[in-house]
ROKOL-309240 format. One line per field, with one value per atom (N, C-alpha, C, O): chain; y, x, z; atom name; residue in three letters. Coordinates in steps of 0.1 Angstrom, whole numbers, plus 5000, padded with zeros to 4 digits. Each point is the difference from the previous one (the first is absolute). Example, Ala and Ser with C-alpha at 12.3 -4.5 7.8 and 13.67 -1.06 7.14 Angstrom:
2
chaine (A;A;A;A;A;A;A;A) $
c2 (4943;5012;5012;5000;5011;5011;5011;5011) $
c1 (5132;4991;5009;5010;4986;5009;4992;5005) $
c3 (5078;5000;5000;5007;4986;5000;5008;5001) $
atome (N;CA;C;O;N;CA;C;O) $
residu (ALA;ALA;ALA;ALA;SER;SER;SER;SER) $
// end
This chain:
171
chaine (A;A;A;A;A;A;A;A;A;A;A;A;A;A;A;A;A;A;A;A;A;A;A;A;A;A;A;A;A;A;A;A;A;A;A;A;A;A;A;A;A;A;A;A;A;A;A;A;A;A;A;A;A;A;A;A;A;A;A;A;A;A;A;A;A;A;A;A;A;A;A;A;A;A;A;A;A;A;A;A;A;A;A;A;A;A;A;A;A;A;A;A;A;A;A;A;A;A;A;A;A;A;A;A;A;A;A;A;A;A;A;A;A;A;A;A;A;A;A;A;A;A;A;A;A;A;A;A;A;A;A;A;A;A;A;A;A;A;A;A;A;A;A;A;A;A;A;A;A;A;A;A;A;A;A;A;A;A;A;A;A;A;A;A;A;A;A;A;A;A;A;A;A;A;A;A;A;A;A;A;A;A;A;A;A;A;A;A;A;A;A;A;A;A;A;A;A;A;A;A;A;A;A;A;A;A;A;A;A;A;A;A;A;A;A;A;A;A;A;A;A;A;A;A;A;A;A;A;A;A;A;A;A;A;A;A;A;A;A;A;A;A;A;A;A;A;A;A;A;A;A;A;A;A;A;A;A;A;A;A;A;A;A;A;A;A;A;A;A;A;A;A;A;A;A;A;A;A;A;A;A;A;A;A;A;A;A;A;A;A;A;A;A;A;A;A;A;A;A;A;A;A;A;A;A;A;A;A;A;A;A;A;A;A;A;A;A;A;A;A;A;A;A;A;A;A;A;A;A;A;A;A;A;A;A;A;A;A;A;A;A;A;A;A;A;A;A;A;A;A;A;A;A;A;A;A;A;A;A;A;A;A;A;A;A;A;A;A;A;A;A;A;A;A;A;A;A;A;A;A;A;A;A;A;A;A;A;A;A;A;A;A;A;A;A;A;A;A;A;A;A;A;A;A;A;A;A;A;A;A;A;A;A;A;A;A;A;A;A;A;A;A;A;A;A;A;A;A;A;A;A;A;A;A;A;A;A;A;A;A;A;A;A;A;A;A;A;A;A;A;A;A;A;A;A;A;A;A;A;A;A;A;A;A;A;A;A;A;A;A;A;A;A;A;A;A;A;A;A;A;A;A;A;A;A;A;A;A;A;A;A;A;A;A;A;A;A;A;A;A;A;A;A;A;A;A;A;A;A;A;A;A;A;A;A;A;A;A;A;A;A;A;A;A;A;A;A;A;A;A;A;A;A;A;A;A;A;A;A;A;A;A;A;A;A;A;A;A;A;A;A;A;A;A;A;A;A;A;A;A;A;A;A;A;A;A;A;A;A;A;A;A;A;A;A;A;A;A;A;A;A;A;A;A;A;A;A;A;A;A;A;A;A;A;A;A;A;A;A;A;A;A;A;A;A;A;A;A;A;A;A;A;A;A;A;A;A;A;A;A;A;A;A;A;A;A;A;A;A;A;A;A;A;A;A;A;A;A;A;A;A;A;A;A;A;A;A;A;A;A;A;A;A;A;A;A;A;A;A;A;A;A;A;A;A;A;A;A;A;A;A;A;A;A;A;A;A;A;A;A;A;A;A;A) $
c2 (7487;5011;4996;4991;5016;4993;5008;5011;4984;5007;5012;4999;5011;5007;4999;4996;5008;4995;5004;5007;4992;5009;5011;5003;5002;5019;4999;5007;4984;4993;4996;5006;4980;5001;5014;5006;4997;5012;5012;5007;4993;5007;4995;5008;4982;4994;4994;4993;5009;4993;5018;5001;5007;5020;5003;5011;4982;5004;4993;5006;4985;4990;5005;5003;4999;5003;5010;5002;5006;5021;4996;5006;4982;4996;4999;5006;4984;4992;5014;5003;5003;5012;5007;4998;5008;5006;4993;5005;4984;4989;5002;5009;4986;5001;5012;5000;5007;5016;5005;5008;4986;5003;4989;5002;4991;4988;5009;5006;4995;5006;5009;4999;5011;5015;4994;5008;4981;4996;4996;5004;4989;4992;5008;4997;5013;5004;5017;5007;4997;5014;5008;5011;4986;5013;4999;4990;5020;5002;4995;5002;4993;4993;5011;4997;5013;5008;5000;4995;5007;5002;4984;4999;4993;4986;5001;5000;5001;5003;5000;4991;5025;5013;4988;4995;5004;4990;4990;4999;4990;4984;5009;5000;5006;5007;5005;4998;5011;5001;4987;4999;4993;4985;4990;4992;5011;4993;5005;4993;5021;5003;5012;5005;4996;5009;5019;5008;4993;5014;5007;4997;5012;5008;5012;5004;5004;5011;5000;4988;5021;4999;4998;4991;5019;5000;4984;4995;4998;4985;4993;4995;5004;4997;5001;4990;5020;5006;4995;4998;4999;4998;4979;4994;5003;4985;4994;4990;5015;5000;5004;4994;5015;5006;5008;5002;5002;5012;5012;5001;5009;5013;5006;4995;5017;5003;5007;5004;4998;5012;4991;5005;4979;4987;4998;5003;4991;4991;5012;4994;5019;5007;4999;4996;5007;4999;4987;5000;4987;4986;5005;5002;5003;4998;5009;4995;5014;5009;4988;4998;4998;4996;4990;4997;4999;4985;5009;4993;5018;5005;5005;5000;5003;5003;4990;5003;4983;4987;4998;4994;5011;4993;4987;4991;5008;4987;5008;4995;5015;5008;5008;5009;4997;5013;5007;4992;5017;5010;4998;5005;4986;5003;5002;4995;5015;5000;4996;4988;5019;4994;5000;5009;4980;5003;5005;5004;4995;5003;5018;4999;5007;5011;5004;4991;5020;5004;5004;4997;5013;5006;4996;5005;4979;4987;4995;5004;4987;4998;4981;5001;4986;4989;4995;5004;4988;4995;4983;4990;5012;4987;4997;5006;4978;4991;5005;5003;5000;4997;4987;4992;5003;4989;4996;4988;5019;4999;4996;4990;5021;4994;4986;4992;5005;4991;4983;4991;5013;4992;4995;4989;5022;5003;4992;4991;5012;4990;4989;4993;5003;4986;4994;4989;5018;4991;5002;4991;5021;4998;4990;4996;5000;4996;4983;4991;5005;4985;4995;4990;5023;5001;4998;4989;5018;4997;4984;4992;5003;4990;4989;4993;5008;4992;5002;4988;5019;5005;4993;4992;5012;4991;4982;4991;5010;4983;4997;4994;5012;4993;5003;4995;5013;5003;4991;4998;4993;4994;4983;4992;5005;4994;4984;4988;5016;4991;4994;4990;5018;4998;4981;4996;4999;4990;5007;5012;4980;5009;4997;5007;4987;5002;5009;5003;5005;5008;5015;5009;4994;5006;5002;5011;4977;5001;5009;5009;4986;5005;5016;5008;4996;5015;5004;5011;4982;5010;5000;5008;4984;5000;5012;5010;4986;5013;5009;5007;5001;5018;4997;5005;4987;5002;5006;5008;4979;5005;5012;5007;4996;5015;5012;5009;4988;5013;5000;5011;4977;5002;5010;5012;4984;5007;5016;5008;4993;5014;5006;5008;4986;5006;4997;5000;4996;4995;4989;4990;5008;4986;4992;4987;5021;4991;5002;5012;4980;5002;5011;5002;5007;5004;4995;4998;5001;4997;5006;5011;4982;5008;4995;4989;5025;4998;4993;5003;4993;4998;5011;5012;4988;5005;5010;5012;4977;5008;5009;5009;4989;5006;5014;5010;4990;5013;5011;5012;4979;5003;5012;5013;4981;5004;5013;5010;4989;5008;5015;5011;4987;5011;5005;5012;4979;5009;5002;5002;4997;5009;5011;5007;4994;5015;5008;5012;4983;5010;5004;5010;4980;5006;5009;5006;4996;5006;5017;5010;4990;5007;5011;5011;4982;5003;5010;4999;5008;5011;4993;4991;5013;4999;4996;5008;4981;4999;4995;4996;5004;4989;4989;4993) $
c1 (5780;4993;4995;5006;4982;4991;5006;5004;4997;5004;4986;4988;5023;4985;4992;5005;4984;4995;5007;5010;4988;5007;4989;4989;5018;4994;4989;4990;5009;4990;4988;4989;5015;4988;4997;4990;5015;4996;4991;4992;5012;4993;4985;4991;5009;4988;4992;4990;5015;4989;5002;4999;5002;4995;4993;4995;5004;4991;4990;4991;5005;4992;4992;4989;5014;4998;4991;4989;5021;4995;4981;4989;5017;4986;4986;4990;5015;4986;4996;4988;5021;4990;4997;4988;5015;4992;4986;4990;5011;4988;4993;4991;5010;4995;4986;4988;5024;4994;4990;4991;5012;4991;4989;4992;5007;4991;4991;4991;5010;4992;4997;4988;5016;4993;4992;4993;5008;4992;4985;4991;5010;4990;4993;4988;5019;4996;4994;4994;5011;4993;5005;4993;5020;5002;5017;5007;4994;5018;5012;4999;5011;5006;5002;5001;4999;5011;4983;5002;4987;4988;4998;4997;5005;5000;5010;4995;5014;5017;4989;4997;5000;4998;4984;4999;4991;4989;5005;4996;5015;5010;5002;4993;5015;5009;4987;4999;4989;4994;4988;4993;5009;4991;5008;4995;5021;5009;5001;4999;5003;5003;4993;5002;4989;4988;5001;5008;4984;5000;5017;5006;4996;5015;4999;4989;5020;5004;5003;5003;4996;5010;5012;5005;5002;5012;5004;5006;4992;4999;5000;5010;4979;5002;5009;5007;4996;5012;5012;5009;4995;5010;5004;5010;4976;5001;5000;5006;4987;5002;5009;5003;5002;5016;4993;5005;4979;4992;4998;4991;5016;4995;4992;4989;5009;4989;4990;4989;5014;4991;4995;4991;5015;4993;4994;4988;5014;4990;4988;4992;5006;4989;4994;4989;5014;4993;4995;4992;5012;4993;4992;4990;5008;4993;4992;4989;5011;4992;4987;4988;5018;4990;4990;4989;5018;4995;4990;4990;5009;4994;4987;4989;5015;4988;4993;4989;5014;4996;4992;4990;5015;4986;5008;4994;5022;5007;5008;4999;5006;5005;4997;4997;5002;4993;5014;5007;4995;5012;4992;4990;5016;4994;5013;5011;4982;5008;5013;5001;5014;5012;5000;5005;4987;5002;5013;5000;5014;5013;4997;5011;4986;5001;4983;4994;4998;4993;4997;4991;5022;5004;4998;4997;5010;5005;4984;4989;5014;4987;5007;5011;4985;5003;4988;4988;5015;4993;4996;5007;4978;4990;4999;5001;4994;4991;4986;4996;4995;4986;4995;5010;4979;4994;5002;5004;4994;5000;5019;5005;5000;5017;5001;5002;4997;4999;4997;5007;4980;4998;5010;5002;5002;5005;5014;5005;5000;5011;5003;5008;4982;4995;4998;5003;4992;4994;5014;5003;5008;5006;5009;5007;4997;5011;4993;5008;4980;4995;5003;5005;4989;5003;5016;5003;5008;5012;5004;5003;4997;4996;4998;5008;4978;4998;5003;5003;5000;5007;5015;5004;5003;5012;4997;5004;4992;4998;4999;5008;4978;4999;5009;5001;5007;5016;5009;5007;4994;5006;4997;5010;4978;4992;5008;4998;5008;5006;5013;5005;5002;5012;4999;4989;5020;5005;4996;5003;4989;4999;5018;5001;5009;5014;5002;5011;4986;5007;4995;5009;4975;4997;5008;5001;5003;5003;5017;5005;5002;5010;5000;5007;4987;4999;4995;5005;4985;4998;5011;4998;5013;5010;5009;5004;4997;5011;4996;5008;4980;4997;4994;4989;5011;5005;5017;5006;4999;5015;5005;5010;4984;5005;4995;5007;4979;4993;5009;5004;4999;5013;5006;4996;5015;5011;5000;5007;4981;4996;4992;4991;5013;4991;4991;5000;4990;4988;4997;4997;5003;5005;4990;5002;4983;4988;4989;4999;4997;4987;4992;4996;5000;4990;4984;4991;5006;4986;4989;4999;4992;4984;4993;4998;4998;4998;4978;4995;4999;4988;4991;5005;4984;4995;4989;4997;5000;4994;5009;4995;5021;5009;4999;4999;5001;5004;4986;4999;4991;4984;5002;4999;5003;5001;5010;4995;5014;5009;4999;5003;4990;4998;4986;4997;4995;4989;5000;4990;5020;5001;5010;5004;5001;5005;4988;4999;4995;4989;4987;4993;5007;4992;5004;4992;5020;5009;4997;4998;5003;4997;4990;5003;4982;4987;4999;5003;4994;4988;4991;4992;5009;4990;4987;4997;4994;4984;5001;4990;5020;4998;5003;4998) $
c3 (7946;4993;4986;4993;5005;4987;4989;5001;4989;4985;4999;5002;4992;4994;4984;4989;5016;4984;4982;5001;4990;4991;4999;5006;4987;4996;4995;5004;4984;4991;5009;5001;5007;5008;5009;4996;5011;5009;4991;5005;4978;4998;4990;4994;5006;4996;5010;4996;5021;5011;5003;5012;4984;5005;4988;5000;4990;4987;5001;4995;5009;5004;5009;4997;5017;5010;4998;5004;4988;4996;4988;5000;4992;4992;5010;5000;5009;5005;5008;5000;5006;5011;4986;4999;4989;4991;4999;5004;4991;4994;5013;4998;5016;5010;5002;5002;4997;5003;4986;5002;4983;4994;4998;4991;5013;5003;5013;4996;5013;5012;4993;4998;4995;4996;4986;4994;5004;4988;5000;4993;5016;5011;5010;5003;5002;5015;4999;5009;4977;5002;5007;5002;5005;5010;4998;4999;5002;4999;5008;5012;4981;5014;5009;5011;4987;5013;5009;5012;4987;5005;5012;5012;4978;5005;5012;5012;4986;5008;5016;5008;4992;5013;5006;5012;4975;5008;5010;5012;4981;5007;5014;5010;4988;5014;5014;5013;4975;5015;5007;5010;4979;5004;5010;5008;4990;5008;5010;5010;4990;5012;5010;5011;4981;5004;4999;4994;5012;4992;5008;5010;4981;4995;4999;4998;5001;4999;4985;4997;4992;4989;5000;4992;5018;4999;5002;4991;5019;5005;4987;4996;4996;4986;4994;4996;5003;4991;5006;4991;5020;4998;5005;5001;5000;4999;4987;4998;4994;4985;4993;4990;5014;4990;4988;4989;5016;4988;5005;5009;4988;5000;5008;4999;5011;5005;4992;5005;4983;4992;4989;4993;5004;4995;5009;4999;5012;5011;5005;5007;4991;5000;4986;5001;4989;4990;4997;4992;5014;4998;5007;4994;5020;5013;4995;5001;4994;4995;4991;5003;4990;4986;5004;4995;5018;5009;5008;5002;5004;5005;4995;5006;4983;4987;4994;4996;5001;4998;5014;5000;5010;5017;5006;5007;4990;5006;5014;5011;4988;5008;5004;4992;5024;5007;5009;5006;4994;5013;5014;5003;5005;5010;5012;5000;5010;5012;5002;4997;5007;5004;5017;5008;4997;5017;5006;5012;4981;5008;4989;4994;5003;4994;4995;4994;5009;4997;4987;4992;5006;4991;4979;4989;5020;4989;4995;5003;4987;4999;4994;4995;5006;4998;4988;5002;4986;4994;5005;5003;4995;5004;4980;4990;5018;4991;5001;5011;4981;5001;5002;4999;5003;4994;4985;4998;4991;4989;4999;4996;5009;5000;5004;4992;5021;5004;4988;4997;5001;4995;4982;4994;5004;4981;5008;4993;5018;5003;4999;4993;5015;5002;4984;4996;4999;4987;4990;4993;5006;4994;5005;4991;5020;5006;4998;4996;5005;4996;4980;4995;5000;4984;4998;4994;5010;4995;5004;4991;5025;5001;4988;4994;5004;4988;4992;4995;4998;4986;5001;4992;5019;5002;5001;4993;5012;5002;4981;4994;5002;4986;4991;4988;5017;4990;4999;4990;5026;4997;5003;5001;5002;5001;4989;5002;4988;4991;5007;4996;5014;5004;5013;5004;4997;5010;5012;5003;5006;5014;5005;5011;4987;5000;4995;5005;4986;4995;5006;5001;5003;5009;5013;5006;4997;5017;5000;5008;4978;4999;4996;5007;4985;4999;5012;5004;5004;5012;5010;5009;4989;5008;4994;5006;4980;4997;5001;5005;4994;5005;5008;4998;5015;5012;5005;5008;4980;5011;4989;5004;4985;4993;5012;5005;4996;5010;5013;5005;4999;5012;4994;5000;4993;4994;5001;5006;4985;5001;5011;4999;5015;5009;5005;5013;4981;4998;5015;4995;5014;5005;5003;4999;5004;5003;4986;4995;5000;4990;5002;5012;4979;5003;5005;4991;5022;5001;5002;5006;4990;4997;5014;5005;5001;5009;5001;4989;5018;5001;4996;5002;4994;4996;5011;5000;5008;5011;5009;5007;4994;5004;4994;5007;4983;4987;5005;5005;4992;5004;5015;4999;5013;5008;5004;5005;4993;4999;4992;5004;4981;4992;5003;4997;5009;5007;5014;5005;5003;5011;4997;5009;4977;5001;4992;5002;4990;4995;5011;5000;5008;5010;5010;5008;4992;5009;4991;5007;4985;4990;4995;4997;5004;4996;5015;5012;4981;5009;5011;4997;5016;5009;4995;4991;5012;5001;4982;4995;4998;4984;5000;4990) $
atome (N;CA;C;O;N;CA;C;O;N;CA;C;O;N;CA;C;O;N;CA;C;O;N;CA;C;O;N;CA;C;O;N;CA;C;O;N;CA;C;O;N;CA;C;O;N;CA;C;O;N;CA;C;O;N;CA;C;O;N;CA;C;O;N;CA;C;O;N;CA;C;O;N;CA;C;O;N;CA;C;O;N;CA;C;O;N;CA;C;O;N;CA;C;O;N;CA;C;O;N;CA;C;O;N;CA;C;O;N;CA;C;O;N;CA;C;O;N;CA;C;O;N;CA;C;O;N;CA;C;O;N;CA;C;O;N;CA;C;O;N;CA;C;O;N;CA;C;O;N;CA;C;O;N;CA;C;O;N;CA;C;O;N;CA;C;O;N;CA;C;O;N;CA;C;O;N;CA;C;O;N;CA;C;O;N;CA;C;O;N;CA;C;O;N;CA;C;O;N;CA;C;O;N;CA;C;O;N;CA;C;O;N;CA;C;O;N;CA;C;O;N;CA;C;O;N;CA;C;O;N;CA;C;O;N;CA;C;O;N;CA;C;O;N;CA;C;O;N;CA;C;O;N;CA;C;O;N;CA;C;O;N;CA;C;O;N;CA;C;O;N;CA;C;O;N;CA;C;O;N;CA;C;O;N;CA;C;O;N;CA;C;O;N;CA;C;O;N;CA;C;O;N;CA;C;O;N;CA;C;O;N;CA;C;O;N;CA;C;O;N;CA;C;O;N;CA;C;O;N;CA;C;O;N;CA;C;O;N;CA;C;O;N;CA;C;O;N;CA;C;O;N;CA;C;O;N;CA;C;O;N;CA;C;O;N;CA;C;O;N;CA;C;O;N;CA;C;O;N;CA;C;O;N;CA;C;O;N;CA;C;O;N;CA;C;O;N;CA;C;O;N;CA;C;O;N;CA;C;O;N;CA;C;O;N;CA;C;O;N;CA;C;O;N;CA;C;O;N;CA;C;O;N;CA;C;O;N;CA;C;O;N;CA;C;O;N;CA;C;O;N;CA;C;O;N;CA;C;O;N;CA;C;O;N;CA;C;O;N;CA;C;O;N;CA;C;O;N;CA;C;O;N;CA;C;O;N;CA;C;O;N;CA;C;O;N;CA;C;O;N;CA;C;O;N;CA;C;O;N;CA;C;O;N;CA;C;O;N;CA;C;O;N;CA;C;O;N;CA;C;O;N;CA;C;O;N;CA;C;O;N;CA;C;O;N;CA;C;O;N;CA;C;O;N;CA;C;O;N;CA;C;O;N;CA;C;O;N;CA;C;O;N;CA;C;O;N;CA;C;O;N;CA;C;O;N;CA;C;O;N;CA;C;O;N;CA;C;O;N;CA;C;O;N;CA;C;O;N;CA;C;O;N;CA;C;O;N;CA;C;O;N;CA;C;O;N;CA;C;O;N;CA;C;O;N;CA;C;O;N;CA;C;O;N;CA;C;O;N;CA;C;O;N;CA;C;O;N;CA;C;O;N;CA;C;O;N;CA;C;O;N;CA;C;O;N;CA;C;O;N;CA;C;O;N;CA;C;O;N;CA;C;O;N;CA;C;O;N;CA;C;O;N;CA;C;O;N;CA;C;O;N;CA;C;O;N;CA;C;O;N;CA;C;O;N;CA;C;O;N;CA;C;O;N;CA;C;O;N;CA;C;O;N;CA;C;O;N;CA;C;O;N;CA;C;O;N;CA;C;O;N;CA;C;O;N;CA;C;O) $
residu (UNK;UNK;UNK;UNK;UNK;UNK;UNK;UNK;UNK;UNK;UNK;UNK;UNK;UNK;UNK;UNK;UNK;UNK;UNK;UNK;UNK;UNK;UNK;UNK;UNK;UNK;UNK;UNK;UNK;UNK;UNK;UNK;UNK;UNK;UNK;UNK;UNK;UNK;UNK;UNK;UNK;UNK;UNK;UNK;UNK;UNK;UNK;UNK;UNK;UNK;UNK;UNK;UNK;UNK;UNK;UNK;UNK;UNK;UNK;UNK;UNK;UNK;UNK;UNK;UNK;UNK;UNK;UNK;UNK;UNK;UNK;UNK;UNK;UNK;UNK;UNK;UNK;UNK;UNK;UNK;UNK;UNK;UNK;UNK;UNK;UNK;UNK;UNK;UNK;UNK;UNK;UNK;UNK;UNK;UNK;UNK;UNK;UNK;UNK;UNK;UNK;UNK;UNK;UNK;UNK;UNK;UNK;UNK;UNK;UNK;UNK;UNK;UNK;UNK;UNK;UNK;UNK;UNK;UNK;UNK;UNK;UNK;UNK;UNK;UNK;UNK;UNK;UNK;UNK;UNK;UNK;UNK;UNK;UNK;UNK;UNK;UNK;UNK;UNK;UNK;UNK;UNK;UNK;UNK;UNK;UNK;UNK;UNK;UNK;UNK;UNK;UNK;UNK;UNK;UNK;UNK;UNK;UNK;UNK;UNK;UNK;UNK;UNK;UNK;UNK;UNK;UNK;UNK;UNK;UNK;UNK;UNK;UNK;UNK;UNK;UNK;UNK;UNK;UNK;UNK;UNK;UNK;UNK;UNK;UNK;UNK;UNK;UNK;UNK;UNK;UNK;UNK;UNK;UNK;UNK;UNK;UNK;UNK;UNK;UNK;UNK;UNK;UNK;UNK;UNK;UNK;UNK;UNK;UNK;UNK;UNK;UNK;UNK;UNK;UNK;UNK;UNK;UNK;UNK;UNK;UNK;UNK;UNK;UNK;UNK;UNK;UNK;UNK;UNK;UNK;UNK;UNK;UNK;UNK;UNK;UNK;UNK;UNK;UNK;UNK;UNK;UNK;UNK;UNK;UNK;UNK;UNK;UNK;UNK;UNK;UNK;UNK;UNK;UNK;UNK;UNK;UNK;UNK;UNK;UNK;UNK;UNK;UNK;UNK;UNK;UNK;UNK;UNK;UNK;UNK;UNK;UNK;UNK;UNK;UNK;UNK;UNK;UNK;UNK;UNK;UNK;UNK;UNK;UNK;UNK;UNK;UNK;UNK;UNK;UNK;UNK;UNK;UNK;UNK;UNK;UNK;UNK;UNK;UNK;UNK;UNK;UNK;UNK;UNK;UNK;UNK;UNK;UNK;UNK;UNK;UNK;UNK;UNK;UNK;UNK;UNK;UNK;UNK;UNK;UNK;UNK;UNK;UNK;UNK;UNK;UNK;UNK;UNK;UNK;UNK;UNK;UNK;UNK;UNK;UNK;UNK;UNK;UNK;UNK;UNK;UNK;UNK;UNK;UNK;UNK;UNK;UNK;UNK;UNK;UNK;UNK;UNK;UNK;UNK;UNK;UNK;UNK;UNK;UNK;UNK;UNK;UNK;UNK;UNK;UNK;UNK;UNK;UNK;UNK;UNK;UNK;UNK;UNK;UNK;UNK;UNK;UNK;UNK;UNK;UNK;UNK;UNK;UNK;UNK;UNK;UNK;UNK;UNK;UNK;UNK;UNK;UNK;UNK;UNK;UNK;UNK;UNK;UNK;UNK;UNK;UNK;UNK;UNK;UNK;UNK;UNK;UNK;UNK;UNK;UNK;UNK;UNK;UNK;UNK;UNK;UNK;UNK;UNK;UNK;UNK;UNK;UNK;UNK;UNK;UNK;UNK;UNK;UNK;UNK;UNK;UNK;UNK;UNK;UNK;UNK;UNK;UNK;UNK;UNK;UNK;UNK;UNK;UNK;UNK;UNK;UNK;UNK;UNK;UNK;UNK;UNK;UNK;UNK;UNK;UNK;UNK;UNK;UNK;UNK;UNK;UNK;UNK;UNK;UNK;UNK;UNK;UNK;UNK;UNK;UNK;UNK;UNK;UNK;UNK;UNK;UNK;UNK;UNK;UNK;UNK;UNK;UNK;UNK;UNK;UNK;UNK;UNK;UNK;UNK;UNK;UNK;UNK;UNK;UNK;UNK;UNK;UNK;UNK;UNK;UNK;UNK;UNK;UNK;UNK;UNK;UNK;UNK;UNK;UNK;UNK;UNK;UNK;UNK;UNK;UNK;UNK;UNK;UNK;UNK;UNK;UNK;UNK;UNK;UNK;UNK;UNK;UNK;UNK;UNK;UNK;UNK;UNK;UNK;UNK;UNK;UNK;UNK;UNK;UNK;UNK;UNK;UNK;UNK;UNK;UNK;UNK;UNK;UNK;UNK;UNK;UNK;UNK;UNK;UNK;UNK;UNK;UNK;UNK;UNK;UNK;UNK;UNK;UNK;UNK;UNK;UNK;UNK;UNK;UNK;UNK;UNK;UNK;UNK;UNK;UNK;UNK;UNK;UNK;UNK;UNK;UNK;UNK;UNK;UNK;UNK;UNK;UNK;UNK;UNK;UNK;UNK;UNK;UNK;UNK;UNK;UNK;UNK;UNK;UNK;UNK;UNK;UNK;UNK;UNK;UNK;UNK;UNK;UNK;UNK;UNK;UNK;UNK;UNK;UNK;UNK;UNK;UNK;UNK;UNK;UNK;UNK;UNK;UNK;UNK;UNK;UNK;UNK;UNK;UNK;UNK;UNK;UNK;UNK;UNK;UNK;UNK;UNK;UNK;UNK;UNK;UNK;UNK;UNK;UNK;UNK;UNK;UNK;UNK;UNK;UNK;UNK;UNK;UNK;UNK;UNK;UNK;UNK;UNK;UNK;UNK;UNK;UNK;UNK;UNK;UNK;UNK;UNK;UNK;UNK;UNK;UNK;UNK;UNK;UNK;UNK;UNK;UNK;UNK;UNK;UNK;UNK;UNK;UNK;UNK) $
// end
């Protein structure tokens, strides 16, 4: 059995940890013009295509009366449209637009780079090791596979066959 860490460390790798997602998160809203929680609901329906709110809400661990008011504002920006719940009439699922679509793609290439040139000064050794440790932290916590970005023509397809599903007869 492994020793555990002291207190000291444990609480300067959770102050740490707690730093970089701040810096992270205000770095993207620095750069990117759009709010993390906004950013959040865009990721989720580029991954995994169009959603319900509630679906949002509760794969994110945000609110249903937040993940409408992002979806809302995204709606009003021309990235997001309500289209059709085929298992529920009733329901209504949020799409990507084209314009969404596309603000994904570009933000998800920009952090990209922005990461690289952050740490662009580092040992590609020392890269390979941090990508190992929040790998095996994201284990820990759950986490088990990376999140991946799915193709772009994938995303493409999928959010315009629910907007077409959508549109009015003969548009």
């Amino acid at each position: 059995m492994s020793e555990k860490i002291t207190q000291d460390d444990a609480v300067e790798m959770l102050t740490s940890v707690g730093g970089i997602i701040r810096s992270i998160k205000h770095l993207y809203a620095e750069h990117e013009g759009i709010d993390h929680g906004a950013a959040v609901v865009l990721s989720m329906l580029y991954r995994l295509g169009p959603l319900r709110p509630s679906d949002i809400s509760q794969a994110c661990g945000l609110d249903l009366s937040t993940v409408s008011r992002y979806a809302r504002t995204q709606e009003e920006a021309g990235r997001v449209a309500k289209v059709a719940d085929p298992g529920d009439r009733r329901a209504h699922r949020l799409a990507l637009t084209e314009a969404g679509i596309e603000h994904v793609y570009g933000l998800w290439h920009v952090r990209i780079e922005n990461f690289r040139d952050l740490i662009a000064h580092w040992s590609p050794q020392d890269a390979h090791t941090l990508v190992h440790l929040v790998r095996r932290l994201a284990a820990d916590l759950g986490q088990e596979q990376p999140i991946e970005m799915p193709e772009l023509e994938q995303v493409r397809a999928a959010h315009q066959a629910a907007l077409a599903e959508t549109l009015p007869k003969g548009a």
